[in-house]
C-alpha positions as MATLAB code, in Angstrom:
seq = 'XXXXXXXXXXXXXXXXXXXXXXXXXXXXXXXXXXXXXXXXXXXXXXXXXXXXXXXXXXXXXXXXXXXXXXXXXXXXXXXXXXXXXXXXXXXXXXXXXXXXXXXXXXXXXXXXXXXXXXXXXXXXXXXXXXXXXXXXXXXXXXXXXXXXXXXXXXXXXXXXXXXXXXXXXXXXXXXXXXXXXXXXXXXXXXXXXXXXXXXXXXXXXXXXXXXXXXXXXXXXXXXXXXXXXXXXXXXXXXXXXXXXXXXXXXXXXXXXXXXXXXXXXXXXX';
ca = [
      71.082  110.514  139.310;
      72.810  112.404  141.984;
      75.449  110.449  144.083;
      74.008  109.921  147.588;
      75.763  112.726  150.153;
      78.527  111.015  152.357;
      77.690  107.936  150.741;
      81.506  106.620  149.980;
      82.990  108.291  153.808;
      79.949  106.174  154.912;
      80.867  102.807  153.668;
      84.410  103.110  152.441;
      86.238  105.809  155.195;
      88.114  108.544  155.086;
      90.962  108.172  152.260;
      90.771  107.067  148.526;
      93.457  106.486  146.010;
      93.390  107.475  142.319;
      95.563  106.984  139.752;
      95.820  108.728  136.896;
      94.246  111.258  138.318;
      95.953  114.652  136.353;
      93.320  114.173  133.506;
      90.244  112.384  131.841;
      88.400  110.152  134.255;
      90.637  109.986  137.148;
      90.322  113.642  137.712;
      86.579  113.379  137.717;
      86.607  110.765  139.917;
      89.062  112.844  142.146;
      86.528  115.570  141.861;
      83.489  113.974  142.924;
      85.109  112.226  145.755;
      86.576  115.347  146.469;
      82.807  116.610  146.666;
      81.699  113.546  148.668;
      84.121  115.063  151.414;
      86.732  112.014  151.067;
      90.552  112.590  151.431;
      92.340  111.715  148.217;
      95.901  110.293  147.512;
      96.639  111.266  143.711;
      98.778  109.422  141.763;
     100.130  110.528  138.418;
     103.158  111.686  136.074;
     102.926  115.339  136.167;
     103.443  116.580  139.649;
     102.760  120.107  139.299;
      99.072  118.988  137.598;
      98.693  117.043  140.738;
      99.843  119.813  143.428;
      97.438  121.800  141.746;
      94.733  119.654  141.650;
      95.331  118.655  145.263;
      95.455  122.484  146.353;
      92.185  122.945  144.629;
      90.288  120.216  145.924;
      91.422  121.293  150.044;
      90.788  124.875  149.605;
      87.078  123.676  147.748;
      86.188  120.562  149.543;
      88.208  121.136  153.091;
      89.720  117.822  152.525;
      93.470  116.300  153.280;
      95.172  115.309  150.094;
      98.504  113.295  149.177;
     100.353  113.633  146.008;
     102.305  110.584  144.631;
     104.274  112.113  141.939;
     105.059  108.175  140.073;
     105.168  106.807  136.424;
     104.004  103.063  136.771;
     105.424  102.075  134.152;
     108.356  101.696  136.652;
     107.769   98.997  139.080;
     109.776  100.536  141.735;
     107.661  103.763  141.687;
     104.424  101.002  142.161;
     105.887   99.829  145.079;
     107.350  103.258  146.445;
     103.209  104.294  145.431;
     101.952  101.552  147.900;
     104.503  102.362  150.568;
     103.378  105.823  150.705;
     100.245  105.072  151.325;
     100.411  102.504  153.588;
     100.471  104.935  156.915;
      96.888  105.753  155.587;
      93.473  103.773  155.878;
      92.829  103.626  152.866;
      89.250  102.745  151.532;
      88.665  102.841  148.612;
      91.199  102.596  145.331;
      90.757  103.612  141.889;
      92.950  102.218  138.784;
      92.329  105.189  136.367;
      95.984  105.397  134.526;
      96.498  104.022  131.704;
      97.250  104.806  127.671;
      96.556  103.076  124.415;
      98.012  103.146  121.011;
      96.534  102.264  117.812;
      97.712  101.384  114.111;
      99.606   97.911  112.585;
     100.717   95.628  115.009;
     103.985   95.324  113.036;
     104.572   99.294  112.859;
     104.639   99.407  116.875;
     107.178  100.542  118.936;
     107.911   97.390  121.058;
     109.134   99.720  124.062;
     106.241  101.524  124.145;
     103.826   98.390  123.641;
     105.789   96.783  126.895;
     105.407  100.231  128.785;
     101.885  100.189  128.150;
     101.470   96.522  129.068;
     103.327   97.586  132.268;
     100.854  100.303  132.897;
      97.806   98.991  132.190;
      98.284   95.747  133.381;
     101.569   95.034  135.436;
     100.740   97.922  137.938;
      96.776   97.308  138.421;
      97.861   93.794  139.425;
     100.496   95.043  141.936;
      98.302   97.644  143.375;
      94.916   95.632  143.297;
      96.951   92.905  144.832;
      98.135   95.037  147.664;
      94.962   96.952  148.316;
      92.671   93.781  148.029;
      94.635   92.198  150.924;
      94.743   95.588  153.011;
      91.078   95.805  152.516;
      90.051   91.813  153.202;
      91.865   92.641  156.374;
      89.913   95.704  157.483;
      86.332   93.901  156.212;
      85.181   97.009  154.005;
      86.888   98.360  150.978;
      85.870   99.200  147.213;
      87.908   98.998  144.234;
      87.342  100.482  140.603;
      89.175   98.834  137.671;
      88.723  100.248  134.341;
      88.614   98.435  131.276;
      87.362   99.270  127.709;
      84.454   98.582  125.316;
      87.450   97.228  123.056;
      87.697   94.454  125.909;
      85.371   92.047  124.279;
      87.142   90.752  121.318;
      90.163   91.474  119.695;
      90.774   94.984  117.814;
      92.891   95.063  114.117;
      94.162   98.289  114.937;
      94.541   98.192  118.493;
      95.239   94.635  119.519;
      98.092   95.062  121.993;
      95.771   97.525  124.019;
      92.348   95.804  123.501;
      94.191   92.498  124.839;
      95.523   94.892  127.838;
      91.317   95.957  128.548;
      90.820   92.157  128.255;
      93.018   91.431  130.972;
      91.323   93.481  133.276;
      88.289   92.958  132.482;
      88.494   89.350  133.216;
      90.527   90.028  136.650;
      87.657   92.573  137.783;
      85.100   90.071  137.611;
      86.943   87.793  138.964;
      87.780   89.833  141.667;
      84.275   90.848  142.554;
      83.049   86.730  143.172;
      86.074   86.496  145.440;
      86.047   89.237  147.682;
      82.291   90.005  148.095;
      81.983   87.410  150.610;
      84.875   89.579  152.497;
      83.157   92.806  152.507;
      84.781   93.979  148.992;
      83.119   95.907  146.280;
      85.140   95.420  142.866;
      83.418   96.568  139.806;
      84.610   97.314  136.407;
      83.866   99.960  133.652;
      83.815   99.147  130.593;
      83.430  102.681  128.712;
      83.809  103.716  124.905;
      85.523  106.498  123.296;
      86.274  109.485  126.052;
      86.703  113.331  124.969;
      90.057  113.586  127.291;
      93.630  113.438  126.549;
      93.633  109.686  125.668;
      92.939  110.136  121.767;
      96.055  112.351  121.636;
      98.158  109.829  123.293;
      97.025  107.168  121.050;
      96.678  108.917  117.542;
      93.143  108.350  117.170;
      90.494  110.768  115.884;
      87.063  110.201  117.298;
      83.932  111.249  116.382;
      81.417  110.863  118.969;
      83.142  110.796  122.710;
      81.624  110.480  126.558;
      82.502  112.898  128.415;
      84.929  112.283  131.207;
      82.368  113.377  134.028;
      79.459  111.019  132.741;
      81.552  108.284  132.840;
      82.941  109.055  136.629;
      79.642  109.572  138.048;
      77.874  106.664  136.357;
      80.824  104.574  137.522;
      80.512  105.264  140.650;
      77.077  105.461  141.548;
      77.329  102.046  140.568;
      80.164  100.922  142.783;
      78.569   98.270  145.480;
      75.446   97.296  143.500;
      77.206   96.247  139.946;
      80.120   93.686  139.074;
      80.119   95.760  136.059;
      78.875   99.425  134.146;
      78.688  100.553  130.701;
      78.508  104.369  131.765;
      77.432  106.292  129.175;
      74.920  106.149  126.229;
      77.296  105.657  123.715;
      78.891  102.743  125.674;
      75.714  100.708  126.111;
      75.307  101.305  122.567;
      78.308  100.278  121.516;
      78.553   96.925  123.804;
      74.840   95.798  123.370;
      74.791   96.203  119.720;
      77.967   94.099  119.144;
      76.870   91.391  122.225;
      74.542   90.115  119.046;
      76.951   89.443  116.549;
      79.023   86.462  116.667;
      82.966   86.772  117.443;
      84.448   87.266  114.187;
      81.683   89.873  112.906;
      82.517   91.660  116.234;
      86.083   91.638  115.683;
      85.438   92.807  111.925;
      83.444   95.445  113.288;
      85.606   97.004  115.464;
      87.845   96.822  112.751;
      86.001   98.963  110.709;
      85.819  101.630  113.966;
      89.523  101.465  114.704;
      90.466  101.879  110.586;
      88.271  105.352  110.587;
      89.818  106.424  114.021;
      93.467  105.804  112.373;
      92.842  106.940  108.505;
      94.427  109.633  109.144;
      98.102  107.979  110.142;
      98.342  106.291  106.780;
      97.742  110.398  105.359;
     100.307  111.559  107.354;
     102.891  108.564  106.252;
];
């Protein structure tokens, strides 16, 4: 299903923000906004990535693009992100960054643990926060959260991230019943394993993978007529098979998932 032309300048405006949006599903999401003929603020780490990404997407798309070099992690480079933005009107915002980790809960790192809680969950509230009240204002806006298939239940393995997915999960759809009457489209995704960068990140080897692409487009051909997507085959899969089971088979079975994904740690100990 091809995303309608103009569809997002139509109902959203001119400028979108994306974070994460050096790699994986940001990226893709920059891309096919890029495509849609929307301006793009992208926020990420790696500036260079971004400056090349942004001088890609003008020269390809003839579009205006902002790059928001930021680790938000850091709370002060969340706030300097929204204050760089704010000369804009912005439309539409996209909460793409984030990182897992995986293996025992008592072998973490706890600064890494808190950095992730910071990114994944600290900084979507600060931005949604912001964006949600610049967008009530205006009467239109859209925003995409994304969350996990690991959101459902908790993960042996990958608890301290699965409980980060949970978090947003529950604040999308929460989101969505409160600002729909104000002219605000908030959906979640909810995808499973993606072939990008993330595995790496979190020491995981996965077998079957979405691709980043499927999951951007199927996300956002659904923004504005779903509170919620499972992009992908292998998501729906995954999520519809478990819905069945009760709690503590689901949390057994992702168990199970996480343990092959991370076999390879206890090798390498």
């Amino acid at each position: 299903m091809a995303i309608q032309k103009n569809k997002f300048l139509k109902k959203y405006g001119q400028w979108a923000v994306v974070t994460g949006a050096s790699d994986g599903i940001g990226r893709e999401m920059a891309r096919l906004l890029a495509e849609q003929g929307m301006n793009l603020v992208l926020v990420a780490r790696r500036e260079p990535v971004l400056q090349q990404l942004a001088g890609n997407f003008s020269s390809t798309y003839d579009i205006d693009t902002r790059v928001i070099a930021a680790d938000l992690s850091v709370h002060d480079d969340v706030v300097r992100t929204l204050d760089a933005t704010a000369d804009l009107n912005i439309g539409l915002f996209i909460a793409s960054a984030g990182f897992g980790t995986s293996g025992h809960f008592l072998e973490g790192t706890p600064d890494i643990e808190l950095n992730m809680l910071d990114v994944n969950c600290r900084a979507v509230l600060t931005m949604t926060q912001d964006f949600s009240r610049r967008f009530a204002q205006q009467k239109r806006g859209g925003i995409i959260l994304l969350s996990s298939i690991v959101a459902f239940q908790g993960v042996p393995l990958s608890v301290n991230y699965a409980a980060t997915k949970a978090y947003i999960q529950s604040l999308g759809e929460g989101l969505h019943a409160e600002l729909a009457p104000l002219g605000v489209d908030v959906m979640v995704s909810a995808p499973g394993p993606i072939d990008s960068g993330f595995a790496q990140r979190a020491d995981m080897q996965m077998g079957m993978s979405l691709k980043p692409e499927t999951v951007a487009r199927e996300t956002l051909e659904a923004l504005g007529r779903k509170s919620f997507v499972r992009p992908g085959f292998l998501s729906k899969f995954l999520i519809g098979s478990l819905s069945y089971l009760p709690r503590r088979m689901r949390i057994q079975v992702m168990g199970q998932i996480m343990k092959g994904m991370t076999q390879h740690q206890a090798s390498a100990a």
